[in-house]
N, C-alpha and C positions, 0 to 999 in steps of 0.2 A: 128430894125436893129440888125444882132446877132452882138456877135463877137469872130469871131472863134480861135483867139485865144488863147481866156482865157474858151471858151465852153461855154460862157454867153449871154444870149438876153433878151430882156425887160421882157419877157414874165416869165424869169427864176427869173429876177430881181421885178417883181412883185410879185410872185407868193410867192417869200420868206418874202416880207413885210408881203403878207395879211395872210400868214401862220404862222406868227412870231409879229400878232398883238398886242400881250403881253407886247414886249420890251416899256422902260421907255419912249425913243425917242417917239415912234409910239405913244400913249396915249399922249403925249405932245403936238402931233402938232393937235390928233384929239381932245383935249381940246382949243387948241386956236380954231380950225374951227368949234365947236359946240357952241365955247363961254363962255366954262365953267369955 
């Protein structure tokens, strides 16, 4: 669902996670979900 706005949709909102996989957060939760 976009939302117009702020010019932002899932998709924008994703897109910046998995392209920003580096941040300390990101690595944190794929360490809990790996188990590591």
């Amino acid at each position: 669902m976009p939302w117009p706005r702020l010019g932002v949709s899932w998709e924008n909102v994703r897109y910046v996670i998995l392209t920003h996989h580096h941040s300390d957060h990101v690595d944190g939760l794929d360490g809990m979900l790996a188990g590591r």
